[in-house]
N, C-alpha and C positions, 0 to 999 in steps of 0.2 A: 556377542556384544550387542548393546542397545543403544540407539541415539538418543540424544537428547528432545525433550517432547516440544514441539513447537505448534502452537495452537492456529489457527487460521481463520479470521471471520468469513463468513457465511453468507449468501442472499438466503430469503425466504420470501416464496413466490407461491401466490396461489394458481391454481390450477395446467399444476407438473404434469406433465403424459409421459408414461413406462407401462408397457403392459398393459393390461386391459384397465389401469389405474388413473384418474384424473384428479389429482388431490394438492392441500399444501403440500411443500416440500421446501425441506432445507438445501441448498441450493450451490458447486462449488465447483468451477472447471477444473477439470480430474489434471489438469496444467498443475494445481499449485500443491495437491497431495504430489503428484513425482516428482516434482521441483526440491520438496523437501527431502523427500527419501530419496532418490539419487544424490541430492547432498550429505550424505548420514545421518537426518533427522527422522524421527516418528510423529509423525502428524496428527494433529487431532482439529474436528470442524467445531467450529463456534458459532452455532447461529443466533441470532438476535434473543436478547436474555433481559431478562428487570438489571438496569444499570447498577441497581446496588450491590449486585454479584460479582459483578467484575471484580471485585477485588481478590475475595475465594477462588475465581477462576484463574487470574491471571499467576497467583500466589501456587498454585500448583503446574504451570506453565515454567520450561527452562528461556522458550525466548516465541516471542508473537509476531505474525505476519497480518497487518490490514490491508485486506486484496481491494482489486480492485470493482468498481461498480459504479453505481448510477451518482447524478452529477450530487453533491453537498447541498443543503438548501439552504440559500443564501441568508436568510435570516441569521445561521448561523455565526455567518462573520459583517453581521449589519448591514447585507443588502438587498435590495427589492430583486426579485427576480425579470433576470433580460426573457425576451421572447424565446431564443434558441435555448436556455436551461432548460432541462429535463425536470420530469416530474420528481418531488422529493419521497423518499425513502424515510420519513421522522423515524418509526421505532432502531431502525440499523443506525441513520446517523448519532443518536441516544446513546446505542450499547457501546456502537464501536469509538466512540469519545471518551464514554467510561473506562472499555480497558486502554486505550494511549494514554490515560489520565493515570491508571494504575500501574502501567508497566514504567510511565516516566517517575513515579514516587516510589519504587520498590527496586528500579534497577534492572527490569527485567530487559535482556537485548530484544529490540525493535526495529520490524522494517517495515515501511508502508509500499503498497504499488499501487501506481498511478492514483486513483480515487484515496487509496491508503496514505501517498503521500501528502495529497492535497488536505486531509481529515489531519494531518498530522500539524501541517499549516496552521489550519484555523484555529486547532485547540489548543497552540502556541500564541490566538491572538492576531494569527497573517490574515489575508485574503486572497482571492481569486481572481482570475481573467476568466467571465463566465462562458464566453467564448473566441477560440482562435481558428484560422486555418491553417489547413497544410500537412494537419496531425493526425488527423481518423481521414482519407481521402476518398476511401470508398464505405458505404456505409455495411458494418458485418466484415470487414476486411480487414488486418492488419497489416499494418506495413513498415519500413522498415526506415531509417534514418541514422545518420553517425553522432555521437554523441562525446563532448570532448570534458574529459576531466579535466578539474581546476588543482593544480599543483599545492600539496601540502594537506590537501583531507584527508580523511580515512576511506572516501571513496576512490581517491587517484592510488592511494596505497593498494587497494581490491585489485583497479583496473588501472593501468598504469598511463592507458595510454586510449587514444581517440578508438572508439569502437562502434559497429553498428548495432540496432539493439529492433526487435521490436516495438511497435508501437500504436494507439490504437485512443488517440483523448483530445477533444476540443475545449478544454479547460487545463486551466494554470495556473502557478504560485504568482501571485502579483506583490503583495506587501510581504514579506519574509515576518515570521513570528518570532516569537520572543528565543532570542539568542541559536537561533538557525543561520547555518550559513548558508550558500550554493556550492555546491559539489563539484557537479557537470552542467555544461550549457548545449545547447542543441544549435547549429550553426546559425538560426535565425534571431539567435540569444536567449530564448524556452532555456529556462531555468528547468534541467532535468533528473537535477539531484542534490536534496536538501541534508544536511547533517547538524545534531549536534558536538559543537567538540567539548573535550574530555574525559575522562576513563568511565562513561557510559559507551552502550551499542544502540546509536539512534541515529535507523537512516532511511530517505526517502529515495525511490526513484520514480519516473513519471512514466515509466515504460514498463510492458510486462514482462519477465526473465523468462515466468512461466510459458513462454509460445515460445522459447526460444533452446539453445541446447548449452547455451553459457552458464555453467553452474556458480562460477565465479561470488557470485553477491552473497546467494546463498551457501555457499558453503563458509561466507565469512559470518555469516547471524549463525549458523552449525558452530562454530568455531568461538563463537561467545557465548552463547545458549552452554557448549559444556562446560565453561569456566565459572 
């Protein structure tokens, strides 16, 4: 049997070290290929591509994941950048707007993580908290926090109930975009988990699954991806 093929964007980082090799490289914590395939997907990476493709690409795609990564630039959702925003990424934030732009007009099931979720935000229209504390605590570290579903989404349907999740981001959904709800909230009130409702699969979380052994999210985008 074969799973359903789920695509995954990608960093692209110059000068990669493997081997006696110092080169570009396309770029993906080996988290989010077993994330999918312990879920029953076959994964496939997406690295940063001429936006106009996205749509071929996404169109052979059964359902896409936008990982996580460096912060949005805020031009993108009209603002100046604060001092702690990180440097922008232009060509990733390009493609990967392209394909949530594509898999939202074709139907394709959607999940963004963390930076995926926030991209999903803005191209909805939302904005950001450029930066918070409390969330990335040590730097390179991930850590770990409970996160409470909001009764009646499709994300409390996944997870039913208050859970701990990895975590690992000083940014956040501030204006909710066009017809996004909140999902889950994080006890300090971090909005942790954005959805659209209706018979699409579109869903944010602000946490990564992939450092984690809860297949749960992912086996529900397995589980639209084969439908």
């Amino acid at each position: 049997m074969t799973g359903p093929l789920i695509g995954v964007s990608t960093y692209q980082e110059a000068g990669a070290r493997w081997g006696v090799w110092e080169l570009e490289a396309a770029l993906l914590p080996v988290g989010y290929p077993r994330l999918v395939q312990s879920a029953g997907g076959l994964a496939a990476m997406l690295p940063p591509d001429d936006p106009a493709r996205a749509e071929a690409v996404v169109a052979r795609l059964d359902g896409l994941v936008i990982a996580g990564g460096p912060d949005v630039e805020p031009v993108r959702y009209g603002a100046e950048p604060e001092p702690r925003t990180g440097p922008p990424d232009r060509p990733r934030d390009t493609w990967e707007l392209a394909l949530i732009e594509a898999a939202l007009a074709s139907g394709t099931p959607l999940l963004g993580i963390c930076r995926g979720m926030q991209l999903l935000n803005v191209a909805l229209g939302g904005t950001l908290v450029q930066h918070m504390e409390g969330h990335a605590v040590q730097k390179g570290v991930f850590g770990s926090h409970p996160v409470r579903p909001v009764p009646g989404t499709r994300y409390a349907s996944i997870v039913p109930a208050e859970d701990a999740v990895p975590t690992y981001h000083h940014q956040a959904v501030d204006r909710l975009g066009r017809d996004l709800v909140p999902s889950a909230h994080a006890a300090d009130g971090t909005v942790e988990a954005v959805e659209l409702p209706g018979p699409g699969w579109v869903l944010g979380v602000q946490w990564h699954p992939e450092m984690g052994t809860d297949l749960r999210v992912m086996r529900a985008l397995v589980a639209a991806a084969r439908g």
